[in-house]
Structures are given as C-alpha cells and as structure tokens.
N, C-alpha and C positions, 0 to 999 in steps of 0.2 A: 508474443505478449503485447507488443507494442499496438497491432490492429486494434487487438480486443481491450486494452486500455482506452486508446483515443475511441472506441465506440460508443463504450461506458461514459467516457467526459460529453463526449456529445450529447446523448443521451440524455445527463444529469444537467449538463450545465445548456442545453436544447441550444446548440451551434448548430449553424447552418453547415453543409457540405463544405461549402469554401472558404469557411473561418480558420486559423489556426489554432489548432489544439495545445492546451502546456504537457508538459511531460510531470507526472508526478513522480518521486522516492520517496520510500521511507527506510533512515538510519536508524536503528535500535544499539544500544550499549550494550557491552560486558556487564559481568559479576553475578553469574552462574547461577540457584537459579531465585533471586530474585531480578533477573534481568530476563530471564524465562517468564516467571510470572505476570511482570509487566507487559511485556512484550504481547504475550497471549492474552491480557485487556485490552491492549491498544488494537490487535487485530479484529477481535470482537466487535471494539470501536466503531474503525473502519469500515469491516461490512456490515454492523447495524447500518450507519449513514449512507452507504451504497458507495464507497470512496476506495475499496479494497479493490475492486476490478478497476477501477481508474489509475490504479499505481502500477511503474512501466518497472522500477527497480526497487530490491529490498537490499539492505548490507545489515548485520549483523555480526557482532562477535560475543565470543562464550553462549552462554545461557541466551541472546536474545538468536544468537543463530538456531539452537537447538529448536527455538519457537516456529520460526521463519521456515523450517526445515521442513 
C-alpha cells in the first residue's frame, strides 16, 4: 500500500524522486450507520480530489469501519 500511496503523492503533489514523501491516514468515528454514511462522503471525497490513493492507513470503528470495509 505504501508504494502505491507515495506514487500517488508524488504524482499529485509532482516530487521529485529524492524528495521525501509524507505519510497520509484517515481516522473515521463510531455510531453505526450514520458514521457509515459519513464515512462513505468523505471517501467519495477523497477520490474525487485524487487523495484516496495517497492514503497509506484507514482506522475506523462501528459504522465508519463497515464503510472502510
């Protein structure tokens, strides 16, 4: 995951080869499923902006894991 993360950052944010890359997460909340609901905006989100393949970790609990899932 992590290749194909920092490829994407390079990519978007046009780093050179020998730059260093940040690590992106994204944390989503509990409360079943309007944490789902959200969750599944915010992913939308991301890959509209092209930032979904940039992200190296996801955590989620209840409903925003289901999303993640």
């Amino acid at each position: 995951r992590k290749v194909k993360a920092d490829q994407s950052i390079r990519d978007l944010l046009k780093l050179k080869n020998n730059e260093k890359c940040p690590t992106f997460a994204v944390a989503c909340s509990g409360g079943g499923p309007r944490a789902f609901a959200t969750t599944i905006g915010v992913l939308e989100f991301l890959e509209k902006e092209k930032l979904l393949d940039c992200t190296s970790y996801f955590a989620g609990l209840s409903g925003s894991s289901w999303a993640i899932g």
